[in-house]
KOLDOVO-190140 format. One line per field, with one value per residue (C-alpha): residue number from 0; residue in one letter; x, y, z. Coordinates in Angstrom, 3 decimals. Last residue first. Layout:
residues N
n	NUM	...
res	A	...
c1	X	...
c2	Y	...
c3	Z	...
END
This chain:
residues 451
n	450	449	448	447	446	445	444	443	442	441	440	439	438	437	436	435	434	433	432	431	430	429	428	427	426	425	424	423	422	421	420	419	418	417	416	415	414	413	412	411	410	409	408	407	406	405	404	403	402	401	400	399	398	397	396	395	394	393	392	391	390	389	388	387	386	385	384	383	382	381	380	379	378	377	376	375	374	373	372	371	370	369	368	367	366	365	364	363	362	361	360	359	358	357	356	355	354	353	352	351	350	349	348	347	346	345	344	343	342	341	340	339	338	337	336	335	334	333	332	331	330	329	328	327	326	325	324	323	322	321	320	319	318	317	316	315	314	313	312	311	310	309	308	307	306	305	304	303	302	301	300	299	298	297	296	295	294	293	292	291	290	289	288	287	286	285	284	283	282	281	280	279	278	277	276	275	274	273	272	271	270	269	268	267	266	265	264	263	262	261	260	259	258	257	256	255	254	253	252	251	250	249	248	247	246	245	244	243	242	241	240	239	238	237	236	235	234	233	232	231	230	229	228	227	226	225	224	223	222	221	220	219	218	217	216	215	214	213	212	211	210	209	208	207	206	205	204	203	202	201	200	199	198	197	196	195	194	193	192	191	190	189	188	187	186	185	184	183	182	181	180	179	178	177	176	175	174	173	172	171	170	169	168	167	166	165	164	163	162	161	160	159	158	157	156	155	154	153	152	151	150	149	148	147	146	145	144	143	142	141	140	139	138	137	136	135	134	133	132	131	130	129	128	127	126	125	124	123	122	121	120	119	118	117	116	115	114	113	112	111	110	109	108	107	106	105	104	103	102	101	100	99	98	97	96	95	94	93	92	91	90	89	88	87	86	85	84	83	82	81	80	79	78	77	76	75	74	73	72	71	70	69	68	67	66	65	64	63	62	61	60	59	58	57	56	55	54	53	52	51	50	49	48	47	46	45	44	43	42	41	40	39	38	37	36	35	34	33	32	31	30	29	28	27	26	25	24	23	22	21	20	19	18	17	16	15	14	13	12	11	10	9	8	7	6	5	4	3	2	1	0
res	X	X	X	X	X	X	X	X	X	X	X	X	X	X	X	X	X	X	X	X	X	X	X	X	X	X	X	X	X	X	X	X	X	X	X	X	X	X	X	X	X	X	X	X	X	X	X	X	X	X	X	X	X	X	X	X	X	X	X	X	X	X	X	X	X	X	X	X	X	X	X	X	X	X	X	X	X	X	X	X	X	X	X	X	X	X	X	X	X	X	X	X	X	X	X	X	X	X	X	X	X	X	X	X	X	X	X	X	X	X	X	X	X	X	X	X	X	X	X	X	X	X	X	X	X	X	X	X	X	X	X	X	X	X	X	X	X	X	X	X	X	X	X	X	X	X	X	X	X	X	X	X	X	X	X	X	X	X	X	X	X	X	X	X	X	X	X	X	X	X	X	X	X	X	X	X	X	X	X	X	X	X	X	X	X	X	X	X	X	X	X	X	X	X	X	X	X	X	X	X	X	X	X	X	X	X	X	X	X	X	X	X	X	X	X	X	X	X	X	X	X	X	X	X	X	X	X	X	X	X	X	X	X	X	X	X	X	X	X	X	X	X	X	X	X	X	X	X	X	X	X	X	X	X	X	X	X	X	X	X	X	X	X	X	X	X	X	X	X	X	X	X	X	X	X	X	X	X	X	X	X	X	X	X	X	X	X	X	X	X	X	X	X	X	X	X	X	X	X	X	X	X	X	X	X	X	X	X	X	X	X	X	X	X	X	X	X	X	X	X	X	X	X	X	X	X	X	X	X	X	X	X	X	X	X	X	X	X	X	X	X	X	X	X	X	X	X	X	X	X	X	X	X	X	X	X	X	X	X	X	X	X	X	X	X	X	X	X	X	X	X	X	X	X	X	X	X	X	X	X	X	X	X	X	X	X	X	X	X	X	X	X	X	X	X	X	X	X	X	X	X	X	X	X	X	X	X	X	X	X	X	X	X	X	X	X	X	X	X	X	X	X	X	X	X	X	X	X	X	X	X	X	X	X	X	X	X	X	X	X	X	X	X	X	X	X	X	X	X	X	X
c1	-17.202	-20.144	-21.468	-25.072	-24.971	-23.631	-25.181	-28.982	-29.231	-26.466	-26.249	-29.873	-30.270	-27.384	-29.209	-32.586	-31.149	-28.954	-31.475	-34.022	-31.153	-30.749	-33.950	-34.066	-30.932	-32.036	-35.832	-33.514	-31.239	-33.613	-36.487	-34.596	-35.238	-38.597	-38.782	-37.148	-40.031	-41.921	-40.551	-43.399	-45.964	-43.683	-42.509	-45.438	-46.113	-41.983	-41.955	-44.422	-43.004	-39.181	-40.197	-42.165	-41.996	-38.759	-36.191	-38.054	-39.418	-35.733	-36.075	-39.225	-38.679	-35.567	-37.290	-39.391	-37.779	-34.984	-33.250	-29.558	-29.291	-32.056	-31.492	-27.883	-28.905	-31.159	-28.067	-25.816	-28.000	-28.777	-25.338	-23.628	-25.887	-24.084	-21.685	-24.096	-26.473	-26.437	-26.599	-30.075	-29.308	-26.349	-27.692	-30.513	-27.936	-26.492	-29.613	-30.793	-28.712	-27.509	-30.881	-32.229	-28.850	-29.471	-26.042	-26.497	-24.968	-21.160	-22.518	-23.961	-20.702	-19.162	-21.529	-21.884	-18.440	-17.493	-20.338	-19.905	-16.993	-16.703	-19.737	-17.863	-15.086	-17.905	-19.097	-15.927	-15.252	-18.513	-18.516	-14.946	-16.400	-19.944	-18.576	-16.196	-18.493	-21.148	-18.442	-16.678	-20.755	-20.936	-17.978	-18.727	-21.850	-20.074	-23.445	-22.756	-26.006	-24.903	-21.701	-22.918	-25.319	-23.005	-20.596	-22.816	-24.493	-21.337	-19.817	-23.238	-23.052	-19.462	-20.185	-22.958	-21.303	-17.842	-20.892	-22.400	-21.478	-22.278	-25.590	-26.321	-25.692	-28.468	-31.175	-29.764	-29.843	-33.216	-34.126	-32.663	-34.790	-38.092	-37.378	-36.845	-39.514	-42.435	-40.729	-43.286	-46.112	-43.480	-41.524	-44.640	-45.312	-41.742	-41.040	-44.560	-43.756	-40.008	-41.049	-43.930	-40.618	-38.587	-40.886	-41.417	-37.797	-37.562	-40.835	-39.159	-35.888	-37.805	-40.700	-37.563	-36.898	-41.025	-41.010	-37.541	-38.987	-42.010	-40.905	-38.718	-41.470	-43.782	-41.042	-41.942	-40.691	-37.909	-35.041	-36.765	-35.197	-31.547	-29.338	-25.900	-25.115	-21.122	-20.665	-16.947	-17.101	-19.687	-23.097	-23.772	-21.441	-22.516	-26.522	-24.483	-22.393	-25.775	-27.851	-25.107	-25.266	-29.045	-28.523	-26.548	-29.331	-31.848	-29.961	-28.705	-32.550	-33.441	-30.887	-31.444	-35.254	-34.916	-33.178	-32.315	-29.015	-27.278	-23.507	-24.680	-27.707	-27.340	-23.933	-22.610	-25.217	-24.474	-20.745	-22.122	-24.241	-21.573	-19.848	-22.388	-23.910	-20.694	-19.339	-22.269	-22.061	-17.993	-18.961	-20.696	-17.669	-15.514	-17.742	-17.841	-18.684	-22.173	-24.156	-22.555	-23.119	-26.651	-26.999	-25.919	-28.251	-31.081	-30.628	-29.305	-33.320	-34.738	-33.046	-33.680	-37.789	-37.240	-36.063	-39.366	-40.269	-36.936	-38.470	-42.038	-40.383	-38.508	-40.658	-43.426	-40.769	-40.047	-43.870	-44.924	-42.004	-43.524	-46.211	-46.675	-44.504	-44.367	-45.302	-48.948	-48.478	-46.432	-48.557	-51.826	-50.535	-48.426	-51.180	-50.882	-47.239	-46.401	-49.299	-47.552	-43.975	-45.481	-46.375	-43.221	-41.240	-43.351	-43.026	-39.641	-38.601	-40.685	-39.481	-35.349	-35.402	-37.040	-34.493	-32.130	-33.794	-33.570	-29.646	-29.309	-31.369	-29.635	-26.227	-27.209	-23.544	-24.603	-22.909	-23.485	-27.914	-27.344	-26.042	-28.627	-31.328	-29.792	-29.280	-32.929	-34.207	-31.869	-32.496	-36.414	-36.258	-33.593	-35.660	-39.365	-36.816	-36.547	-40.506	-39.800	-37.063	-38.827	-42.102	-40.054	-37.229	-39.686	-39.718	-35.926	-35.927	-38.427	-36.246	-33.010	-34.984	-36.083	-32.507	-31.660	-30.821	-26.902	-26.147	-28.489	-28.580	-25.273	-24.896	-27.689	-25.376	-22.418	-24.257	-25.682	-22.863	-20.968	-23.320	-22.507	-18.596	-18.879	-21.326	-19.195	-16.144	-17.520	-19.136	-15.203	-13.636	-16.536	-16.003	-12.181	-12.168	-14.947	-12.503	-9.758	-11.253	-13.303	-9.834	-10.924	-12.473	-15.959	-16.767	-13.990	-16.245	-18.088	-15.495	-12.849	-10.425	-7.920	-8.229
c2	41.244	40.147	43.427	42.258	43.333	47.234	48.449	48.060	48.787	51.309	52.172	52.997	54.960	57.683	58.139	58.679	61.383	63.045	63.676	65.034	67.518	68.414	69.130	71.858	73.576	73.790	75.159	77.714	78.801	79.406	80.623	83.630	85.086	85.052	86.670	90.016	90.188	91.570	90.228	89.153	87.593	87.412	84.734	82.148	81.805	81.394	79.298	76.549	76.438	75.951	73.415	70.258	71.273	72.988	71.138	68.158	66.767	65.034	63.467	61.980	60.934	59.065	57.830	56.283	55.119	52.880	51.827	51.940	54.873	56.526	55.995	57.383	60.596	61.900	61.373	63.076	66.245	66.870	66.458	68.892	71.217	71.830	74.182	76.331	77.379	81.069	80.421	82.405	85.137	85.976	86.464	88.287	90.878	91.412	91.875	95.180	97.622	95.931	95.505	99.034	100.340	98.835	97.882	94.276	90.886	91.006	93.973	90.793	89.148	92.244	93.096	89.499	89.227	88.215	85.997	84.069	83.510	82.216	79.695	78.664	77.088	76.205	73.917	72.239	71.542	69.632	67.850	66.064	64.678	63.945	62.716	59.873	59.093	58.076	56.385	53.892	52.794	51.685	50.321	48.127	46.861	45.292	43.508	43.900	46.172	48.034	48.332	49.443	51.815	53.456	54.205	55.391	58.061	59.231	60.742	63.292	64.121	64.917	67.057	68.565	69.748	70.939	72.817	74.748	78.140	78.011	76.112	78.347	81.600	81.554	81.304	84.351	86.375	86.114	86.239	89.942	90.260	89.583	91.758	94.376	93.796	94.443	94.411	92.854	91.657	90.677	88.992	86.961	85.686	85.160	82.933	81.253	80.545	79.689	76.993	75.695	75.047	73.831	70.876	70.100	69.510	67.991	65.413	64.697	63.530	61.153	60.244	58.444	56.284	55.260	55.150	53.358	50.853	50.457	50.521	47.914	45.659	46.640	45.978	48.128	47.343	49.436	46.378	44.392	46.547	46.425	47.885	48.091	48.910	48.387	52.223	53.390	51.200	53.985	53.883	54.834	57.665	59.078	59.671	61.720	63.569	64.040	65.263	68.118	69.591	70.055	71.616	73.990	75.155	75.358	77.458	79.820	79.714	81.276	84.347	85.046	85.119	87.387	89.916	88.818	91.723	89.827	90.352	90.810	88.564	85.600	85.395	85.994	84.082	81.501	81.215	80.886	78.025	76.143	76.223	75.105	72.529	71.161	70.929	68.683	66.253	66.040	65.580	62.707	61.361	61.890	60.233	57.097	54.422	53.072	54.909	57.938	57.419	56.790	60.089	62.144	60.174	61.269	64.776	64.738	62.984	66.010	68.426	66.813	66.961	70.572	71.931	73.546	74.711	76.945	78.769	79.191	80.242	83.028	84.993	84.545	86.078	88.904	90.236	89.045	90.752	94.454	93.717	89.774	86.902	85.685	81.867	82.380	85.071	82.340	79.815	80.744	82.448	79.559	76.906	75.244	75.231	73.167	70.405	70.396	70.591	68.038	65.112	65.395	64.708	62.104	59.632	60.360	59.895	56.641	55.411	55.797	54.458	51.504	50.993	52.121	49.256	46.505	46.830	46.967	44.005	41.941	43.012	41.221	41.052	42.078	45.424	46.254	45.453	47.793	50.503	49.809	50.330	53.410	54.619	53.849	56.239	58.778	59.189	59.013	61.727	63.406	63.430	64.227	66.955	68.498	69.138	70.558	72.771	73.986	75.151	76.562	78.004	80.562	83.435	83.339	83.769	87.221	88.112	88.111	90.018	92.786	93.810	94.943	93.113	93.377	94.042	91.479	88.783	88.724	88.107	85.887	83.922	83.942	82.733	79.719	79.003	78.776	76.574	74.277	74.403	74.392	71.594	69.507	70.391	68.745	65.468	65.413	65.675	63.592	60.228	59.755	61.506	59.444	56.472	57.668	57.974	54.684	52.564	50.787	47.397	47.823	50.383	49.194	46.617	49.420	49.737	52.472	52.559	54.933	57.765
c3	-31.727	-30.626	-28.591	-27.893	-24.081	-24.622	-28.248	-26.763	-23.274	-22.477	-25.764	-26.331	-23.208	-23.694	-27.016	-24.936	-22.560	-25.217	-27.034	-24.622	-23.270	-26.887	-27.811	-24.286	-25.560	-28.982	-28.029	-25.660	-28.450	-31.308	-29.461	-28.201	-32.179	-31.465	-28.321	-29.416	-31.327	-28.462	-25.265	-23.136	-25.610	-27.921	-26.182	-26.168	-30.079	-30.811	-27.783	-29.319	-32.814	-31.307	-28.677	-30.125	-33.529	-33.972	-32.118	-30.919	-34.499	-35.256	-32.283	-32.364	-36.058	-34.912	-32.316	-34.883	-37.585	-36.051	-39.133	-37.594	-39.341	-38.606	-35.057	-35.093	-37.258	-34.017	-31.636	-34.058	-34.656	-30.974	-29.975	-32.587	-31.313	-28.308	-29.478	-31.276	-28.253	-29.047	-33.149	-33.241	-30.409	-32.020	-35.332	-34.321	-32.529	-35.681	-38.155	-36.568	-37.549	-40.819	-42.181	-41.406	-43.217	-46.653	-47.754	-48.014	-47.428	-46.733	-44.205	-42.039	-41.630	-40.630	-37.770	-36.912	-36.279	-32.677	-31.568	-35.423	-34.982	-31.235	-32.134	-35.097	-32.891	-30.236	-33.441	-34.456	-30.774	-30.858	-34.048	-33.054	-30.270	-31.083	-34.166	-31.817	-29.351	-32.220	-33.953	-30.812	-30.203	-33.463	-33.367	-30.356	-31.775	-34.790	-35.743	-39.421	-40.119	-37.202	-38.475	-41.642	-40.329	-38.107	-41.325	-43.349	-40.781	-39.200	-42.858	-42.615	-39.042	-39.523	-42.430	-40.337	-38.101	-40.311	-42.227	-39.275	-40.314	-43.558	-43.302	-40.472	-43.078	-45.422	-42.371	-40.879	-43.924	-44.547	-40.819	-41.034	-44.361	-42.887	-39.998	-42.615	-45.062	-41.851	-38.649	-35.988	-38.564	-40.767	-38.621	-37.740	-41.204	-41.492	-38.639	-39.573	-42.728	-42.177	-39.259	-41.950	-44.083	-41.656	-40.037	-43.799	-43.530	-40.556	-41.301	-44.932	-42.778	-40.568	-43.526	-45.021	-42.791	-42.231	-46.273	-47.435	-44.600	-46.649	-50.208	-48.974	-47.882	-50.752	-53.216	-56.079	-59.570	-60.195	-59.570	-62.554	-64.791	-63.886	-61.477	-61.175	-57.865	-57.016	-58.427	-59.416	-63.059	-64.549	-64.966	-61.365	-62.103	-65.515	-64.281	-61.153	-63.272	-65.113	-62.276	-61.167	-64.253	-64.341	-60.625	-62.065	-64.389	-61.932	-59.685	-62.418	-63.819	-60.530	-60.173	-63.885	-63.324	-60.507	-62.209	-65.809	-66.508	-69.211	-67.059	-63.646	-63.215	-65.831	-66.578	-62.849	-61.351	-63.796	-62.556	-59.251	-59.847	-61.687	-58.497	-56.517	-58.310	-59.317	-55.252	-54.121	-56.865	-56.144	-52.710	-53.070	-55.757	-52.536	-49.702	-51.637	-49.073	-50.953	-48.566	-49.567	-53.438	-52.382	-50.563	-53.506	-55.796	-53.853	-53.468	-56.732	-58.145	-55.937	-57.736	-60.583	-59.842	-58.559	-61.961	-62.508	-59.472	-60.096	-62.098	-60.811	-57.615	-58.708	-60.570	-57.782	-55.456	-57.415	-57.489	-54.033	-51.952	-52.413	-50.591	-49.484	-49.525	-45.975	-46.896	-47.511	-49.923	-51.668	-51.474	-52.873	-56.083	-57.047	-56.146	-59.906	-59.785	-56.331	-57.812	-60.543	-58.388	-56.192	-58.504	-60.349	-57.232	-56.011	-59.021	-59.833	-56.286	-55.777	-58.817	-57.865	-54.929	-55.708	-57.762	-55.412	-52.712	-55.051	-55.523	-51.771	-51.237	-54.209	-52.612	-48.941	-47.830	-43.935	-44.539	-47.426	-46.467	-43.599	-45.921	-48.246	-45.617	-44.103	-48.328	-48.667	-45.877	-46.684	-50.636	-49.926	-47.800	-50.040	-52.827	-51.254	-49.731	-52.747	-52.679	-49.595	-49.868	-53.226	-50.963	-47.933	-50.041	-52.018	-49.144	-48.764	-51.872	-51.870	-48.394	-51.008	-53.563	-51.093	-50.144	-53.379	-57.518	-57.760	-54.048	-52.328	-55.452	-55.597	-51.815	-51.387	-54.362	-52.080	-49.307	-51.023	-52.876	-49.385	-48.298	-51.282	-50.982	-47.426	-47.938	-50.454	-47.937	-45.389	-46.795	-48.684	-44.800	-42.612	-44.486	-44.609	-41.372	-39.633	-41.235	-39.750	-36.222	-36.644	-37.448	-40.782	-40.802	-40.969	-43.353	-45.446	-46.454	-48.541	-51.192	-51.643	-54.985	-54.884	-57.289
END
């Protein structure tokens, strides 16, 4: 393999190097999303309809202990990025230690705490009737390998921050693969149900933790860390915290958005409505991987340039994903408006589910092809370390409009107006977006260009 540093962060022509980022971040979340579907599919055909809304019901609590991990993964990685790029090593190396308590600290702390409320929490998150019993099987297992999830989530945003989009995705591809050769073992071959499907995720993500461990002890990492690096920094520990509480706010955001979504499902559809949203949420990772591929190989290299005061770069790579990102998504967009009946049989067999799941699904991914802008403009400001319109941002999709519409709709359409939430609370984030991005490089990347 050819050997990639940081500095090339700042000398390579933006639309190769958006490539040379964006491709492996791509393919590690096909590879990953595609896992994802694969395994709802397993779990659909070999176990029934019910299991895949009793996962769907569980992804809330782990996504958000995970996302201590990749909170504290993205906030660190924009300040090591920065700290590459203005040759301030001892910064960088300081900040992965730090890294690396907080995440084993919090991590731990939530999956007790995650554990002891099992019986609270899940009926609370949609999983009530006959959804309770497999759900609760799943989510005590897989609360149990949510610490090393959270330490990959980490790790896998480090490696990226460090310019090595291909060992990144080589940590997202082993989870995923090894996951669906455990699904196999586990739920069609020794016949564990629920169980197998949720010590195949855990076990993967074991796997995934030790390639990892092996690379930042190996020759491809420039952090080599030491004791003294763990000890908290509280200036560090601080800016690792307002980045970091950006991404943790979007995905706590997303889990109270998937209780709510499927406590009111249920109270419009019952297991059915439940499932149809099910599905839906396994598939926009899928369909919107090139997005946020780009998204993710935009965010290393804008916050090395900013850190290295190459304004004009910074301004060439947020043009540049917004670009590409965009005809990627209306490309999906078309896909998924002309197959939703297919796409949705690849899941289940249970009739209800298909009849009512397509139409969903187009309403939900209606304003695809401009997404690409919302997503972009919110990942420039963390970035370039700027926690709180980045937080702002990142909260306008489902907190400020999503929530909001999903209460007032109904009121007029029936059910029908939750799943028009989708579209209009993305159009209406996006307009804000683009607004207050369009602002920050006409003031702020225009006059202090150096270069």
């Amino acid at each position: 393999m050819t050997k990639v540093s940081s500095q090339d962060m700042g000398n390579l022509p933006i639309g190769k190097l958006l490539i040379q980022q964006a491709v492996p971040a791509s393919i590690g979340i096909l590879v990953m999303s595609l896992n994802i579907l694969v395994d709802t599919i397993f779990v659909g055909n070999w176990i029934g309809s019910t299991a895949i809304a009793a996962i769907n019901v569980v992804l809330p609590v782990s996504f958000f202990i995970a996302a201590l991990g990749m909170a504290i993964g993205v906030g660190g990685s924009s300040i090591i990025s920065r700290a590459l790029g203005a040759d301030n090593k001892e910064k960088a190396l300081k900040t992965f230690g730090n890294q690396l308590t907080l995440t084993f600290l919090f991590t731990v702390t939530f999956a007790i705490f995650g554990l002891y409320f099992v019986d609270t929490l899940i009926p609370a998150f949609g999983g009530k009737g006959n959804i309770f019993d497999p759900a609760k099987v799943y989510y005590e297992i897989i609360l149990y390998g949510v610490p090393v999830l959270g330490f990959v989530m980490l790790g896998n945003n480090v490696i990226r921050a460090e310019g090595k989009p291909k060992f990144a995705m080589y940590a997202m591809l082993i989870p995923s693969i090894g996951n669906l050769v455990l699904d196999y073992v586990f739920i069609n071959v020794l016949d564990y149900g629920m169980a197998g499907a949720a010590w195949a995720t855990t076990g993967s993500y074991v796997v995934s933790f030790l390639f990892i461990f092996w690379y930042f002890l190996s020759k491809h990492s420039e952090l080599k860390i030491n004791l003294s690096h763990f000890g908290f920094d509280k200036t560090i520990v601080s800016e690792i915290g307002s980045l970091g509480f950006v991404t943790l706010a979007r995905q706590a955001i997303v889990s109270v958005t998937f209780l709510l979504v499927n406590n009111a499902l249920y109270n419009f559809g019952g297991e059915t409505s439940v499932t149809a949203y099910a599905i839906v949420g396994r598939l926009s990772m899928f369909a919107l991987f090139p997005v946020f591929g780009i998204t993710q190989g935009f965010i290393p290299i804008a916050g090395y340039n900013y850190g290295a005061e190459h304004y004009s770069r910074v301004k060439e790579v947020i043009y540049t994903a917004i670009k590409y990102a965009t005809i990627l998504g209306a490309l999906v967009f078309i896909g998924l408006m002309v197959f939703p009946e297919v796409i949705t049989k690849w899941f289940t067999t249970d009739v209800d589910v298909i009849n009512v799941t397509p139409s969903n699904m187009r309403w939900t991914f209606a304003a695809v092809p401009i997404v690409a802008l919302q997503l972009i403009g919110a990942a420039y400001f963390q970035a370039v370390g700027k926690a709180l319109p980045a937080l702002l941002l990142t909260l306008t999709r489902q907190a400020i409009f999503f929530i909001p519409l999903m209460y007032i709709l109904p009121l007029y359409f029936g059910e029908l107006g939750i799943w028009m939430s989708f579209p209009i609370s993305d159009v209406l984030s996006t307009i804000v977006t683009a607004y207050f991005l369009h602002r920050e490089v006409k003031i702020n990347l225009n006059p202090k260009a150096i270069e």
